[in-house]
C-alpha positions in Angstrom: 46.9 -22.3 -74.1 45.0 -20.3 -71.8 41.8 -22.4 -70.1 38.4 -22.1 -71.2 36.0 -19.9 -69.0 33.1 -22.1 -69.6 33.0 -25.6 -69.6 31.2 -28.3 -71.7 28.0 -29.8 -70.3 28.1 -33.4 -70.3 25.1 -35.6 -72.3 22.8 -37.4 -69.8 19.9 -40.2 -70.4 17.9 -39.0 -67.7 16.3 -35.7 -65.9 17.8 -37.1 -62.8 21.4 -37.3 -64.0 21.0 -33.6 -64.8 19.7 -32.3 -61.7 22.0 -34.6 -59.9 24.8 -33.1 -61.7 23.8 -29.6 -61.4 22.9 -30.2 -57.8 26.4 -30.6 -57.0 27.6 -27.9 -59.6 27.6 -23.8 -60.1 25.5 -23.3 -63.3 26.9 -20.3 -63.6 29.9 -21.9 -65.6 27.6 -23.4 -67.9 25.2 -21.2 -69.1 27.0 -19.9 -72.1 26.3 -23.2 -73.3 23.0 -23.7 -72.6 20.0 -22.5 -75.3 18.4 -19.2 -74.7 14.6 -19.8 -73.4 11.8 -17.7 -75.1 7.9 -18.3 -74.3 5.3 -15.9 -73.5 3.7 -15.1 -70.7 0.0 -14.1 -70.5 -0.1 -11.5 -67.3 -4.1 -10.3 -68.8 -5.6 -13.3 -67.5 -6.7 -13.5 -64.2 -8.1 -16.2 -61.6 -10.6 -15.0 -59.4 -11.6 -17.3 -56.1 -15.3 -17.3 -54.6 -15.8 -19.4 -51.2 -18.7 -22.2 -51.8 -20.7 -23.9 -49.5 -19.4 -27.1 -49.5 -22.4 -29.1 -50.3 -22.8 -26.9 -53.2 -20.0 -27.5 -54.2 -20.3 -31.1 -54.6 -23.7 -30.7 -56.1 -21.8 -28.8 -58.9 -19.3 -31.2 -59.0 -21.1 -33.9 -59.7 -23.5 -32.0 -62.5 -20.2 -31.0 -64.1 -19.1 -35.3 -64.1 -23.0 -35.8 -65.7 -22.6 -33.6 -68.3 -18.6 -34.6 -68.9 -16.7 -30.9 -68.1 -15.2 -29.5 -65.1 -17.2 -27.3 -62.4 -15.6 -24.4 -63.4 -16.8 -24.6 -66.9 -20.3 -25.4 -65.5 -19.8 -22.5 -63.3 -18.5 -19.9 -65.5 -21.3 -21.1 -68.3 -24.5 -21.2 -65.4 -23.0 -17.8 -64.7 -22.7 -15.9 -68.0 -26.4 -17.2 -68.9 -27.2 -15.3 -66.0 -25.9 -12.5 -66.3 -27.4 -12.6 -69.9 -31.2 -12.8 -68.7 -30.7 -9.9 -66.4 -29.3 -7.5 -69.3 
């Protein structure tokens, strides 16, 4: 009987077993066996960075705890309802 060009991946109780076994492993002989991955990427959104001054910064930081959000919510939402006043 000819030998099997993949081989089976063992069961493990623990994320640790697994990398520790695939640390010391190709994974190239197992990847027949392992489930094809699907999930979608959003590429459209972006994250743009502005440099505060860092006492502003913790100003907004802490009016963001007050009202229970994170600065930037508080930021984007200060900034949107200015932008609407000067349309």
């Amino acid at each position: 009987m000819a030998k099997a060009k993949y081989k089976i991946t063992p069961q493990y109780r623990s994320l640790d077993e697994l990398v520790e076994f695939f640390d010391s492993r190709d994974m190239g002989d197992y990847v027949k066996d392992m489930p094809e991955a699907k999930f979608k990427v959003d590429i459209k959104r972006r994250t743009h960075l502005f440099a505060l001054d860092a006492e502003l910064a913790g100003k907004l930081t802490e009016i963001a705890k007050s009202k229970q959000t994170s600065a930037e919510s508080l930021i984007n939402t200060w900034l949107k309802e200015k932008i609407q006043q000067k349309v």
